[in-house]
N, CA and C atoms of all chains as a GROMACS GRO file, in nm:
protein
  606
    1UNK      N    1   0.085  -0.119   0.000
    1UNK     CA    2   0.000   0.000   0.000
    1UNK      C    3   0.089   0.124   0.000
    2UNK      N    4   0.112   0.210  -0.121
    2UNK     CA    5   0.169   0.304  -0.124
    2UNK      C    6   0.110   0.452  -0.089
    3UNK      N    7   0.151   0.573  -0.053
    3UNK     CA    8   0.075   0.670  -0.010
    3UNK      C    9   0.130   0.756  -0.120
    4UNK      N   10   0.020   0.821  -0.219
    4UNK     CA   11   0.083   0.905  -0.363
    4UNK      C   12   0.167   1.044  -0.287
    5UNK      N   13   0.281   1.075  -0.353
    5UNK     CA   14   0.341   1.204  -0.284
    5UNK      C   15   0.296   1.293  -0.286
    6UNK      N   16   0.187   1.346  -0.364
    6UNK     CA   17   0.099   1.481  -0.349
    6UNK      C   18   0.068   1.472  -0.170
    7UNK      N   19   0.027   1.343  -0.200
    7UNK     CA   20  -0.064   1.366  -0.025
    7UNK      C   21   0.036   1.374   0.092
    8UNK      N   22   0.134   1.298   0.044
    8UNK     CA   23   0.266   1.346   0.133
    8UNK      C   24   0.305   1.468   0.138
    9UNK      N   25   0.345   1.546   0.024
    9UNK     CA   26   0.347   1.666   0.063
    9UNK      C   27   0.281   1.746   0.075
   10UNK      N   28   0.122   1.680   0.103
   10UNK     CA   29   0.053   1.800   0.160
   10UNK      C   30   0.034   1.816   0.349
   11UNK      N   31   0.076   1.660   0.371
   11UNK     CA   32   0.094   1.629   0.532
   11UNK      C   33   0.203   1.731   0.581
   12UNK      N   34   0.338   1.746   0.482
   12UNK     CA   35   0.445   1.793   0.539
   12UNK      C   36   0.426   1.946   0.510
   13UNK      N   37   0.312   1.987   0.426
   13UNK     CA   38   0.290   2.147   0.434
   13UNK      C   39   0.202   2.187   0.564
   14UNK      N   40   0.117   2.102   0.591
   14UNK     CA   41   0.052   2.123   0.716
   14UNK      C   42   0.132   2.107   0.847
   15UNK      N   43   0.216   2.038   0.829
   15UNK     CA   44   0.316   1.983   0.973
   15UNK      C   45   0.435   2.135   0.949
   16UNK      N   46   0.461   2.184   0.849
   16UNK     CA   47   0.572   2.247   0.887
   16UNK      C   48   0.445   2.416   0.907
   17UNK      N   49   0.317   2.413   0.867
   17UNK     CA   50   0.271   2.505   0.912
   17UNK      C   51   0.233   2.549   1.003
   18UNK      N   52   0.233   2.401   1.108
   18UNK     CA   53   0.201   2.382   1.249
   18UNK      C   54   0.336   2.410   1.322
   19UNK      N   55   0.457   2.349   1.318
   19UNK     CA   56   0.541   2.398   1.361
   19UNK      C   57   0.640   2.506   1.312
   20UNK      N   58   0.585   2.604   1.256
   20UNK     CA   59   0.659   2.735   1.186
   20UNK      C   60   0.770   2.667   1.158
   21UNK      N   61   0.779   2.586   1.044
   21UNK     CA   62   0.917   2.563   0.976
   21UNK      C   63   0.905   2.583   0.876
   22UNK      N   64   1.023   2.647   0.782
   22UNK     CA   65   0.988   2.642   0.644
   22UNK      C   66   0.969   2.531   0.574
   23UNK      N   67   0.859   2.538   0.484
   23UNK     CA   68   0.830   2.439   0.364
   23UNK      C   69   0.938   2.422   0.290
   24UNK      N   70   1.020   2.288   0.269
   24UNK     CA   71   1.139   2.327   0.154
   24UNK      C   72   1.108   2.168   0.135
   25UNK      N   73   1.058   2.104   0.048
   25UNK     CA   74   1.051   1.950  -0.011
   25UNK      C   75   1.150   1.900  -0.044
   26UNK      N   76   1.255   2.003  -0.152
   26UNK     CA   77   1.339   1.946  -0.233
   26UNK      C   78   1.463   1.958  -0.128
   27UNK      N   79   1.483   2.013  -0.035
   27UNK     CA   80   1.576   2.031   0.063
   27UNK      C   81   1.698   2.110   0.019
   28UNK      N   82   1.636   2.208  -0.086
   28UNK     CA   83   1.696   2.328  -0.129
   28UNK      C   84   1.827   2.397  -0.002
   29UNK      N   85   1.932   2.428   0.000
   29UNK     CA   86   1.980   2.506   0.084
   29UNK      C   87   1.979   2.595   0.073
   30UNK      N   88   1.900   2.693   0.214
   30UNK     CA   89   1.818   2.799   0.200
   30UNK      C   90   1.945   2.889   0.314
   31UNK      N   91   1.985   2.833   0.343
   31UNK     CA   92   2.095   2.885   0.472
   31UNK      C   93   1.969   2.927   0.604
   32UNK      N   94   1.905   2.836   0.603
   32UNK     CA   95   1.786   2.875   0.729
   32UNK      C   96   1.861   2.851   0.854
   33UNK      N   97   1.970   2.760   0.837
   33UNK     CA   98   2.006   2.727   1.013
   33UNK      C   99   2.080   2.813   1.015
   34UNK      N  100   2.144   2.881   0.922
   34UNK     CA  101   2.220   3.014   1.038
   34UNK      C  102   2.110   3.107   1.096
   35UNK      N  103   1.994   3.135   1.036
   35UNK     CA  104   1.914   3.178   1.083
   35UNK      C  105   1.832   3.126   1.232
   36UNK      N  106   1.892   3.067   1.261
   36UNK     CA  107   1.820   2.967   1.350
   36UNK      C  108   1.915   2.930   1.478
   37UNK      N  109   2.072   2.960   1.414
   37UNK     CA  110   2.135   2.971   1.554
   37UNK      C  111   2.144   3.079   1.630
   38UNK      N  112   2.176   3.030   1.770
   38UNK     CA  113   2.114   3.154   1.914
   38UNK      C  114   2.240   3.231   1.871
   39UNK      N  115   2.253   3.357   1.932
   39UNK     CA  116   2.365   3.475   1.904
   39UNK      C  117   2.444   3.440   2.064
   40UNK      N  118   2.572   3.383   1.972
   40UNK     CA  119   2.653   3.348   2.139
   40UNK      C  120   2.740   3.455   2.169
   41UNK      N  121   2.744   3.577   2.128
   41UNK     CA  122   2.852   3.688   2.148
   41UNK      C  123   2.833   3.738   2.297
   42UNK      N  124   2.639   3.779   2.378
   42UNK     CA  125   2.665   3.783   2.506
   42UNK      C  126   2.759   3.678   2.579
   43UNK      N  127   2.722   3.530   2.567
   43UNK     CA  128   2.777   3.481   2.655
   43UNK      C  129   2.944   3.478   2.648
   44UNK      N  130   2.996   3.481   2.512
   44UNK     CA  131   3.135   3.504   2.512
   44UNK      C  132   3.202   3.627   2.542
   45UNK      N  133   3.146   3.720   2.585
   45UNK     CA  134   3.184   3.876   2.593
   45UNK      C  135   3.202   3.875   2.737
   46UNK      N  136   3.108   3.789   2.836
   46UNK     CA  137   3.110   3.833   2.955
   46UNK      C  138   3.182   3.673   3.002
   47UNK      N  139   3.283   3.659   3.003
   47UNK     CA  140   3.372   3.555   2.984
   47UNK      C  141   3.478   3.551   3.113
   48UNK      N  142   3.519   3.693   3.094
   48UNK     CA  143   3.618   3.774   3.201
   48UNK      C  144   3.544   3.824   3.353
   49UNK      N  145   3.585   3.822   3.404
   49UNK     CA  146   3.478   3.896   3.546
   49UNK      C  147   3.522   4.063   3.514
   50UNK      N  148   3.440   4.142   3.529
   50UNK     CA  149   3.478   4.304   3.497
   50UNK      C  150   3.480   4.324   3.602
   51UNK      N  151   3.518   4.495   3.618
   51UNK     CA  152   3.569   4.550   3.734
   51UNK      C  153   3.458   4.608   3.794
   52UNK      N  154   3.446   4.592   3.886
   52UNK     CA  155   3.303   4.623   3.971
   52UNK      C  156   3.332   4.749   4.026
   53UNK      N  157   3.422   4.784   4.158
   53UNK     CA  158   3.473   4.927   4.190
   53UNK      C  159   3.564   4.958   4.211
   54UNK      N  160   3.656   5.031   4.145
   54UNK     CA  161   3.791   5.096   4.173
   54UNK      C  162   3.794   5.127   4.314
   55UNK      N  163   3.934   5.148   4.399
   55UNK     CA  164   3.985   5.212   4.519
   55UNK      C  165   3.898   5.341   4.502
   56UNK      N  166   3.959   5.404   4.433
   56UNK     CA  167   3.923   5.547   4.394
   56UNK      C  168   3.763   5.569   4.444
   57UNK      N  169   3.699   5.516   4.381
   57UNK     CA  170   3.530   5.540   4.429
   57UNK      C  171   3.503   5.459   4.567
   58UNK      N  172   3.601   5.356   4.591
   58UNK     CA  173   3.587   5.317   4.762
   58UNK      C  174   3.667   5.429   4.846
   59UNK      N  175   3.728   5.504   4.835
   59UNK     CA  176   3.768   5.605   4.877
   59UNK      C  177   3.668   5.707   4.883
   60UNK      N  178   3.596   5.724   4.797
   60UNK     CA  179   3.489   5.842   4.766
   60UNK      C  180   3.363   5.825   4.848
   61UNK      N  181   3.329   5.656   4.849
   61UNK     CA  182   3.209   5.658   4.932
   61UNK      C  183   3.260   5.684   5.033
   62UNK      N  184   3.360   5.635   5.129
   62UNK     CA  185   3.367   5.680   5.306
   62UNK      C  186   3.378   5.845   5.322
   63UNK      N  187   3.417   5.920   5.190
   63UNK     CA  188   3.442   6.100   5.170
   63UNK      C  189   3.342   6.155   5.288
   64UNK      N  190   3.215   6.101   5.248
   64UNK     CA  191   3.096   6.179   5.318
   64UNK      C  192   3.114   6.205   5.447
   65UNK      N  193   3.151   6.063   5.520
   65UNK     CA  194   3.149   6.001   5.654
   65UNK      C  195   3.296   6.107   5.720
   66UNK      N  196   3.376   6.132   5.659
   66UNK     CA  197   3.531   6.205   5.656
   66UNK      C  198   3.572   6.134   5.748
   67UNK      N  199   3.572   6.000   5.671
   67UNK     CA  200   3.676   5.847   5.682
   67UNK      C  201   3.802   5.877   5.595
   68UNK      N  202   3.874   5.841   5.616
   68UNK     CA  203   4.017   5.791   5.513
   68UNK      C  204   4.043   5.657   5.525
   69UNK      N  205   4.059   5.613   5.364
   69UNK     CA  206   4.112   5.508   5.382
   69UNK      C  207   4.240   5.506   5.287
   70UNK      N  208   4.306   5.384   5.354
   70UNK     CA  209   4.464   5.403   5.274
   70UNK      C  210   4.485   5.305   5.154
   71UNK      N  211   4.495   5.321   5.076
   71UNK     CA  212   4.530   5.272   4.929
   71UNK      C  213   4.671   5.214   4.999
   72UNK      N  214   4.696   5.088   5.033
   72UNK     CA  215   4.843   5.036   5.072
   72UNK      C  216   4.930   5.036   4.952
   73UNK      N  217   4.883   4.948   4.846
   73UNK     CA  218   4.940   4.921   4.720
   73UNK      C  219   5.001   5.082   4.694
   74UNK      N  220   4.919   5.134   4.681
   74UNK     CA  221   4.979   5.304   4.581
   74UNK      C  222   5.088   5.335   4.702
   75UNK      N  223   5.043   5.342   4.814
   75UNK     CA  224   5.174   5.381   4.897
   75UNK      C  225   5.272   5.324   4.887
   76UNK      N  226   5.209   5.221   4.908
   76UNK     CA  227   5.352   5.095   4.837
   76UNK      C  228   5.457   5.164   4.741
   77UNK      N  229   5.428   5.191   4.628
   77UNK     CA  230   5.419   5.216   4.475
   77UNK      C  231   5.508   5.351   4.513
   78UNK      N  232   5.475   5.474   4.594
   78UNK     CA  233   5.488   5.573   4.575
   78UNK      C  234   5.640   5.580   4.676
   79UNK      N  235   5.611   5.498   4.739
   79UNK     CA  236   5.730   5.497   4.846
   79UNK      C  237   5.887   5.426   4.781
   80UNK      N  238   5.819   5.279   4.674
   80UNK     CA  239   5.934   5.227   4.608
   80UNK      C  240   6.006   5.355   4.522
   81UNK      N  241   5.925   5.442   4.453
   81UNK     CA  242   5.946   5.552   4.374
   81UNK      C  243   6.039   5.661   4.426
   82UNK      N  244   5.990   5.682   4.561
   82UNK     CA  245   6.068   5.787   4.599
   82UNK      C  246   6.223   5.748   4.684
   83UNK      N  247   6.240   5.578   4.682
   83UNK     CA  248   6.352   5.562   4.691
   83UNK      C  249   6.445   5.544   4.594
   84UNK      N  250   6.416   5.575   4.463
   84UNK     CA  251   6.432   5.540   4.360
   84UNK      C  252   6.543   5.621   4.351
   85UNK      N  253   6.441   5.750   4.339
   85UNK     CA  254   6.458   5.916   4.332
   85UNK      C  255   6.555   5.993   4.429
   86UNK      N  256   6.588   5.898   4.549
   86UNK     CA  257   6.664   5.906   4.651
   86UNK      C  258   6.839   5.809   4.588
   87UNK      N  259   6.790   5.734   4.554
   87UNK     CA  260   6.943   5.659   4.511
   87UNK      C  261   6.956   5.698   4.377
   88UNK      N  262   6.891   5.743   4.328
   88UNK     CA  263   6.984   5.808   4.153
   88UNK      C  264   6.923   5.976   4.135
   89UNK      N  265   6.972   6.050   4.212
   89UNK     CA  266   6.964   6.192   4.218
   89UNK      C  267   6.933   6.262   4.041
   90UNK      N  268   4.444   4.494   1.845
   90UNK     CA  269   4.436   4.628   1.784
   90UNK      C  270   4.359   4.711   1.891
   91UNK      N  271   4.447   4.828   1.898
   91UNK     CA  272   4.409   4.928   2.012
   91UNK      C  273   4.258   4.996   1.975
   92UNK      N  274   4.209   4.986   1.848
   92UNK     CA  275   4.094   5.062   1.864
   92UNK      C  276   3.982   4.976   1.893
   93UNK      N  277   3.981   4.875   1.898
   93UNK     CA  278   3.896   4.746   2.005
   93UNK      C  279   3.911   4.753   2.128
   94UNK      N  280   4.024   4.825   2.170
   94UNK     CA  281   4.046   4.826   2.348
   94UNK      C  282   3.944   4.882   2.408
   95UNK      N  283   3.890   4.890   2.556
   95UNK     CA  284   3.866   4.966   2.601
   95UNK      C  285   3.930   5.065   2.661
   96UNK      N  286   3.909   5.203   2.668
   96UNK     CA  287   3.956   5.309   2.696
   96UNK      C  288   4.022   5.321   2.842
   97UNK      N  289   3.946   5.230   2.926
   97UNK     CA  290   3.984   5.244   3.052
   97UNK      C  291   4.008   5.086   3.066
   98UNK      N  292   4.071   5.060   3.140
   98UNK     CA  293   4.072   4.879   3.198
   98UNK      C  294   3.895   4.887   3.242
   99UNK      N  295   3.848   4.769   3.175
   99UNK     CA  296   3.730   4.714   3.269
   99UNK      C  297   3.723   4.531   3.294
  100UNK      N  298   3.866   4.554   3.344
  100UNK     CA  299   3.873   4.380   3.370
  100UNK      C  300   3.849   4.380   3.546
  101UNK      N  301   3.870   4.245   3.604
  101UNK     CA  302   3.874   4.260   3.734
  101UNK      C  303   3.913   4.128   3.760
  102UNK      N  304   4.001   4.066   3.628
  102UNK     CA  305   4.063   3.946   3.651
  102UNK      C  306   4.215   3.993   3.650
  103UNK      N  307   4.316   3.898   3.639
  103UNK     CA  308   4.386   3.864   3.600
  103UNK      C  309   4.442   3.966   3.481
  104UNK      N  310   4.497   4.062   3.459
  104UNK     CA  311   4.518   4.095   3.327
  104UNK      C  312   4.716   4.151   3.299
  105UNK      N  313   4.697   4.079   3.129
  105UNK     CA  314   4.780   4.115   3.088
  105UNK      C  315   4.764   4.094   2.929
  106UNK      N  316   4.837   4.176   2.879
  106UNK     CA  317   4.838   4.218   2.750
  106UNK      C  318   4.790   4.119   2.670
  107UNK      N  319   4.769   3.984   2.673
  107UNK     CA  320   4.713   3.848   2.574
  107UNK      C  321   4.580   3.836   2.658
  108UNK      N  322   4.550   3.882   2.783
  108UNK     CA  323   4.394   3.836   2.838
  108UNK      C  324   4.278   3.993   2.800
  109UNK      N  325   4.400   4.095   2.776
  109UNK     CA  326   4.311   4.228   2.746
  109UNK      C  327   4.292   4.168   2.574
  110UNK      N  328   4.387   4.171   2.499
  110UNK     CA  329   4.328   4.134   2.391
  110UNK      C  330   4.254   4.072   2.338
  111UNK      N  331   4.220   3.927   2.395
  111UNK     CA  332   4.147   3.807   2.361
  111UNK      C  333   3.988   3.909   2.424
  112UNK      N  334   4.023   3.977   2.549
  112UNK     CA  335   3.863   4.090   2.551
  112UNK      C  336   3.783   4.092   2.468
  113UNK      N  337   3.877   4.238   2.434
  113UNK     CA  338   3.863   4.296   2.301
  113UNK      C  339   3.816   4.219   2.229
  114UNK      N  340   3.887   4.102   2.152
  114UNK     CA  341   3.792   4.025   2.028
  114UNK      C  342   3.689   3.966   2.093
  115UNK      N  343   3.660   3.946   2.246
  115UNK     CA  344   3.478   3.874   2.236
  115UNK      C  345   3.410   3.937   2.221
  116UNK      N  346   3.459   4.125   2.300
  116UNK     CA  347   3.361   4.256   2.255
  116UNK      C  348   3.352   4.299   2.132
  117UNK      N  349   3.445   4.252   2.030
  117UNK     CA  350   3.439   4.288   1.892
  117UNK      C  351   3.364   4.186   1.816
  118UNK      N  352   3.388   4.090   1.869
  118UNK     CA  353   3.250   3.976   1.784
  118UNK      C  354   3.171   3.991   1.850
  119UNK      N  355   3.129   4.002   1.970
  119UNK     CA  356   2.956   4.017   1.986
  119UNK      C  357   2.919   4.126   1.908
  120UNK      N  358   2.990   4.270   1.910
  120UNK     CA  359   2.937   4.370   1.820
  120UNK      C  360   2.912   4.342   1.700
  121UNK      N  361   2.992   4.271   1.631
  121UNK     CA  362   2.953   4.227   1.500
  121UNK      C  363   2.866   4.127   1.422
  122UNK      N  364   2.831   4.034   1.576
  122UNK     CA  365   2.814   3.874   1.492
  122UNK      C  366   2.681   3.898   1.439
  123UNK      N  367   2.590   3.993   1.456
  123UNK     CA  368   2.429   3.990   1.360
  123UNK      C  369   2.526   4.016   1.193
  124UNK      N  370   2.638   4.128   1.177
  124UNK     CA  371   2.645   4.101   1.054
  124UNK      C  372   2.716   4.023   0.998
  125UNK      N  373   2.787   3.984   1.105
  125UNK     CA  374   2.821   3.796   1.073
  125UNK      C  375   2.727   3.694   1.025
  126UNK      N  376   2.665   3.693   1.087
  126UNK     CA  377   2.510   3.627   1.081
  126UNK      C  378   2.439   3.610   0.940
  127UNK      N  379   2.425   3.748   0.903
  127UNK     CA  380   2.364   3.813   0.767
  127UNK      C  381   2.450   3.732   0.661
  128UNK      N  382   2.580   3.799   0.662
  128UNK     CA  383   2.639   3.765   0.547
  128UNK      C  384   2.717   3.639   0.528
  129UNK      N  385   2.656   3.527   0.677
  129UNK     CA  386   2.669   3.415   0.640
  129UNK      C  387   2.589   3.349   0.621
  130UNK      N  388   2.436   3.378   0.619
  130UNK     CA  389   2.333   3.315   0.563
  130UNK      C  390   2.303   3.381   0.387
  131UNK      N  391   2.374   3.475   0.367
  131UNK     CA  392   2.351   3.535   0.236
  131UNK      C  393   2.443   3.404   0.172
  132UNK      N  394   2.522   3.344   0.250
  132UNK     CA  395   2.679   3.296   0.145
  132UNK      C  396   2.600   3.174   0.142
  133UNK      N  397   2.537   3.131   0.242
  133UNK     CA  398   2.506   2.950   0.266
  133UNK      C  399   2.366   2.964   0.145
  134UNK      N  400   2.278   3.081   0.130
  134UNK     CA  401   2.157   3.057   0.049
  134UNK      C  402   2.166   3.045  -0.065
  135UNK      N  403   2.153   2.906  -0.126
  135UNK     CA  404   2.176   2.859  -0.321
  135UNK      C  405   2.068   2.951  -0.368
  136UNK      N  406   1.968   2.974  -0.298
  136UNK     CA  407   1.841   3.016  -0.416
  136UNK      C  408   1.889   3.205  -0.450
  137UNK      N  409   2.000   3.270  -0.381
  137UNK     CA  410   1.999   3.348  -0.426
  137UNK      C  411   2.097   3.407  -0.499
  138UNK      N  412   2.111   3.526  -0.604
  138UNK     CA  413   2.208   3.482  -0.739
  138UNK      C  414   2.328   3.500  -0.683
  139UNK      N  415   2.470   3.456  -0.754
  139UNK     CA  416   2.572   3.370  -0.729
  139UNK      C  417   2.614   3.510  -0.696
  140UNK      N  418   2.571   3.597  -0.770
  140UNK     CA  419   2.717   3.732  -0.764
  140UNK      C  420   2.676   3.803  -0.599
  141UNK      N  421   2.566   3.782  -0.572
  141UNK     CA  422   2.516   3.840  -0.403
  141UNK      C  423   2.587   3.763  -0.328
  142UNK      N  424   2.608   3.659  -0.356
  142UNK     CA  425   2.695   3.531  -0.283
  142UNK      C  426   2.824   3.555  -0.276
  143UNK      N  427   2.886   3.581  -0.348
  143UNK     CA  428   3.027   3.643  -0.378
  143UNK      C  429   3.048   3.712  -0.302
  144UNK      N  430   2.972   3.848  -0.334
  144UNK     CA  431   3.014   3.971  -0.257
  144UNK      C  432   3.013   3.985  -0.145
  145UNK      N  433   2.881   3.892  -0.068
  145UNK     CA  434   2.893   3.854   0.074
  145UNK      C  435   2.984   3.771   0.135
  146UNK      N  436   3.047   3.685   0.079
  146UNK     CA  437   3.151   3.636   0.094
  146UNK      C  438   3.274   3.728   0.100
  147UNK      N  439   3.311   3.782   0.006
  147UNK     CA  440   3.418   3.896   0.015
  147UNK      C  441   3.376   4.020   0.163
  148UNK      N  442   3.250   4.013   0.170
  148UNK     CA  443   3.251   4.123   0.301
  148UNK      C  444   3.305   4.073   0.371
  149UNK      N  445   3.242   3.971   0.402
  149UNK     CA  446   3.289   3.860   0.521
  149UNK      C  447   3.440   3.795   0.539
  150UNK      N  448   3.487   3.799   0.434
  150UNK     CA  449   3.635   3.730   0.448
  150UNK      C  450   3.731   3.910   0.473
  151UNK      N  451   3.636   4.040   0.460
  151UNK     CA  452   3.726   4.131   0.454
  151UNK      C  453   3.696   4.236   0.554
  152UNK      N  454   3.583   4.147   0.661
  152UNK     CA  455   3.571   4.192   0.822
  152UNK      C  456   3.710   4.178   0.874
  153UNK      N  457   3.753   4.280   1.001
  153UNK     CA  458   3.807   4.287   1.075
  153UNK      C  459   3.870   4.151   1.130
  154UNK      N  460   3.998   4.093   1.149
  154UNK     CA  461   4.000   3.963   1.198
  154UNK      C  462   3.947   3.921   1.371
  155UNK      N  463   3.965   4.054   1.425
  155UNK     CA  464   3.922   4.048   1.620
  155UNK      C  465   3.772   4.024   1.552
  156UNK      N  466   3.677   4.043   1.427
  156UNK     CA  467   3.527   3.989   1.488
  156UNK      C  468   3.524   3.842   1.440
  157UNK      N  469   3.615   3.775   1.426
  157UNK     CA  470   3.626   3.643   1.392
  157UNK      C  471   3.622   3.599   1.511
  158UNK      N  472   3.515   3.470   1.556
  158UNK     CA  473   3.498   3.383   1.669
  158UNK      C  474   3.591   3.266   1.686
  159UNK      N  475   3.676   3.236   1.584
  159UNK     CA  476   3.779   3.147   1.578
  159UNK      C  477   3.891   3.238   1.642
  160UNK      N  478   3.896   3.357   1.669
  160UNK     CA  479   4.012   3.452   1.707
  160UNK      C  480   4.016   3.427   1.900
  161UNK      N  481   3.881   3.379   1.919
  161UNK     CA  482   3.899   3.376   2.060
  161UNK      C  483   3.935   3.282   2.118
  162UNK      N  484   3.974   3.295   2.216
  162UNK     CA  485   4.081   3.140   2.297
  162UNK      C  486   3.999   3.166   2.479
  163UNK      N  487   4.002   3.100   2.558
  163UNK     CA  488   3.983   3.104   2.694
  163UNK      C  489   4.116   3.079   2.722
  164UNK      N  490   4.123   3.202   2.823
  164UNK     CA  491   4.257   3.204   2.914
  164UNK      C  492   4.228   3.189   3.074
  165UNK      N  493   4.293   3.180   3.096
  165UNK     CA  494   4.290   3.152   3.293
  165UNK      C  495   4.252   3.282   3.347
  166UNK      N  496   4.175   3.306   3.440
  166UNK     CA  497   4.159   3.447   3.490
  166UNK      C  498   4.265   3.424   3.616
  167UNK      N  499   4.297   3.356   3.648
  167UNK     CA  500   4.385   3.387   3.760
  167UNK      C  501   4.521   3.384   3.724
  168UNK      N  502   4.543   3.354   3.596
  168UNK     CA  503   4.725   3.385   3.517
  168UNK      C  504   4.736   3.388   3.435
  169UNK      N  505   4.616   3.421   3.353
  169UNK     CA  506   4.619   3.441   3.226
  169UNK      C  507   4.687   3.371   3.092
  170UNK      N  508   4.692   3.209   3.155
  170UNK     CA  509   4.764   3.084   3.095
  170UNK      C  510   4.600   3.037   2.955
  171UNK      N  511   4.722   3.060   2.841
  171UNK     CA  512   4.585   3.032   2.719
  171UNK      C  513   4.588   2.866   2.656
  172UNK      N  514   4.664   2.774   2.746
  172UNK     CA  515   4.663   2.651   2.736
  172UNK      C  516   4.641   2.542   2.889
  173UNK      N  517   4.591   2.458   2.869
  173UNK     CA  518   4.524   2.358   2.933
  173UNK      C  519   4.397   2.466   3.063
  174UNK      N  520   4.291   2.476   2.991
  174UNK     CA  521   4.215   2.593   3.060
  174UNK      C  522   4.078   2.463   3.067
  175UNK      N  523   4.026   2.443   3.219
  175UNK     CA  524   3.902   2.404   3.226
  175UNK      C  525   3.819   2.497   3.227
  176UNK      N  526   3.772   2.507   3.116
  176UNK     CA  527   3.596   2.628   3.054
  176UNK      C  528   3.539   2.602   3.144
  177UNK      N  529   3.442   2.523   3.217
  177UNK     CA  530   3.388   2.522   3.328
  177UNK      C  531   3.438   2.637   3.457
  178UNK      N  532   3.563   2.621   3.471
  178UNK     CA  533   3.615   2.703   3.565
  178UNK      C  534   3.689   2.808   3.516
  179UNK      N  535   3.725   2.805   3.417
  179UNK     CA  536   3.773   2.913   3.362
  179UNK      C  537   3.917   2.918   3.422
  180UNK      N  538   3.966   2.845   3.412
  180UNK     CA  539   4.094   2.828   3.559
  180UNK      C  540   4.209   2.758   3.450
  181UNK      N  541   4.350   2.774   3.483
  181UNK     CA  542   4.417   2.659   3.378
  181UNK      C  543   4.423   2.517   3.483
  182UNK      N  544   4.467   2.409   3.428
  182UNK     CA  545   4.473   2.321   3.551
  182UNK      C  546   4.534   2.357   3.662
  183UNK      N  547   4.686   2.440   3.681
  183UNK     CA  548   4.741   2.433   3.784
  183UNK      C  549   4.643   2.532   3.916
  184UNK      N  550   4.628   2.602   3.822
  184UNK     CA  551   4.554   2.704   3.901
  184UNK      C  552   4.411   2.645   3.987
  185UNK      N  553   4.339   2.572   3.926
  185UNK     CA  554   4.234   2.455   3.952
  185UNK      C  555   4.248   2.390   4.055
  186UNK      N  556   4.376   2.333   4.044
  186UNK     CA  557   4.446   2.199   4.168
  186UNK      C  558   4.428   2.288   4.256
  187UNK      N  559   4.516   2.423   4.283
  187UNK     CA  560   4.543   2.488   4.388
  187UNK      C  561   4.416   2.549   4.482
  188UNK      N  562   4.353   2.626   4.384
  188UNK     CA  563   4.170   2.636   4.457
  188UNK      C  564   4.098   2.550   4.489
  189UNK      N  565   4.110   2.418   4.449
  189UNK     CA  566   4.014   2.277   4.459
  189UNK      C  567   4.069   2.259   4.593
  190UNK      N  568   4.228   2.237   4.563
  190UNK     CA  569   4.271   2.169   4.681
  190UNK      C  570   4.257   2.308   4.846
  191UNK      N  571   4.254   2.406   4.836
  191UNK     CA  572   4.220   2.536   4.892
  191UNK      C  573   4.052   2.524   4.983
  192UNK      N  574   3.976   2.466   4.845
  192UNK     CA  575   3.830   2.442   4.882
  192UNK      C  576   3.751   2.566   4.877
  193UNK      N  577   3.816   2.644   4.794
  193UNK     CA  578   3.765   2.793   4.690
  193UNK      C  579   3.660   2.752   4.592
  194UNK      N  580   3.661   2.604   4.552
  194UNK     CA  581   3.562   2.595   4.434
  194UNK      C  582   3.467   2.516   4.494
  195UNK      N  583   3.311   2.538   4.498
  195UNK     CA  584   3.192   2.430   4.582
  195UNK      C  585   3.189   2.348   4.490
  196UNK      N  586   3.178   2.174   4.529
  196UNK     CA  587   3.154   2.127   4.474
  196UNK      C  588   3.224   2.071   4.462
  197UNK      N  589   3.373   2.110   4.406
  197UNK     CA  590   3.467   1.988   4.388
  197UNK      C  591   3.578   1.955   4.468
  198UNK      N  592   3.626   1.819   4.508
  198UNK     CA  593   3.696   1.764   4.601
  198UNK      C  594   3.779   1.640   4.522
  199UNK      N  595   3.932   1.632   4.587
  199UNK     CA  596   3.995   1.570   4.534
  199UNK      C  597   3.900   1.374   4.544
  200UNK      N  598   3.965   1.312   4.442
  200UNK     CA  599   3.876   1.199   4.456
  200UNK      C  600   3.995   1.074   4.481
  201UNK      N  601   3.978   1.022   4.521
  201UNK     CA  602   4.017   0.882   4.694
  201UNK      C  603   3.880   0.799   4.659
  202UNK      N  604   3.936   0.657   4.599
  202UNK     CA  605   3.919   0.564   4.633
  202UNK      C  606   3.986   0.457   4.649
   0.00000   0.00000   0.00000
């Protein structure tokens, strides 16, 4: 018992109209699956952890309070510098 | 290429000059990949004429190389090592052992049987 292909492809026009797929019988390449893949650039972009808050603006919030706080590293930094500046005049 | 950089550091890993760059190209292909997208479904579609095909092809082979997704690599955020890197953790192995074994990462524990 054979089923004539008209009627076949009229099952597969109704099935791809039910599931929004394109009609393509002859299996034409239509380049539909690039159309169809998800856009992975968010998830590869945020890959790295970013910088949430500089010293600088943790310094700024305690400003109000007229807290100080000490940046060790930069002192660090500023102190290697000025021995620098001390041994090669 | 410096005009992909960002202007200011906005890392808060690990950085050095091969983990800022590899950035740059994921922020340069996400910006680009819809016309990635375009002019790689223009190249893949037979039904439309050959010379549109071409030319989209030539756009595409004469994009920027940082919006190429083959340009990106995963590096270690904690040393910025761009070989033997578990994606899951984003970690290279050595770096992995040391937090696992630390007990920095939930979930995983050395395995003894």
């Amino acid at each position: 018992m054979s089923v004539p292909r008209a009627r076949l492809l009229d099952l597969m026009r109704a099935r791809c109209e039910l599931f929004a797929t394109t009609f393509n019988p002859e299996g034409i390449r239509t380049g539909n699956k690039i159309l169809r893949q998800r856009l992975k650039g968010p998830a590869l972009a945020s890959y790295y952890p970013r910088k949430i808050v500089t010293f600088r603006q943790f310094q700024d919030a305690f400003k109000p309070l007229e807290l100080e706080v000490d940046n060790e590293e930069e002192i660090d930094r500023l102190e290697h510098i000025a021995a620098y500046a001390t041994l090669f005049p | 290429m410096s005009m992909f950089r960002a202007k200011k550091l906005d890392l808060g890993c690990f950085t050095n000059i091969r983990v800022i760059r590899d950035h740059s190209k994921r922020k340069a292909y996400e910006a680009a990949e819809a016309e990635r997208q375009a002019l790689r479904y223009i190249v893949r579609n037979t039904t439309l004429p050959a010379r549109t095909r071409a030319t989209a092809q030539l756009q595409l082979t004469q994009m920027h190389c940082y919006t190429r997704p083959t340009q990106i690599r995963n590096r270690c955020i904690l040393g910025g090592k761009g070989r033997g890197i578990f994606s899951d953790f984003k970690m290279s192995r050595y770096n992995f052992r040391l937090q696992a074994l630390a007990g920095n990462l939930p979930g995983v524990k050395k395995a003894s049987w």
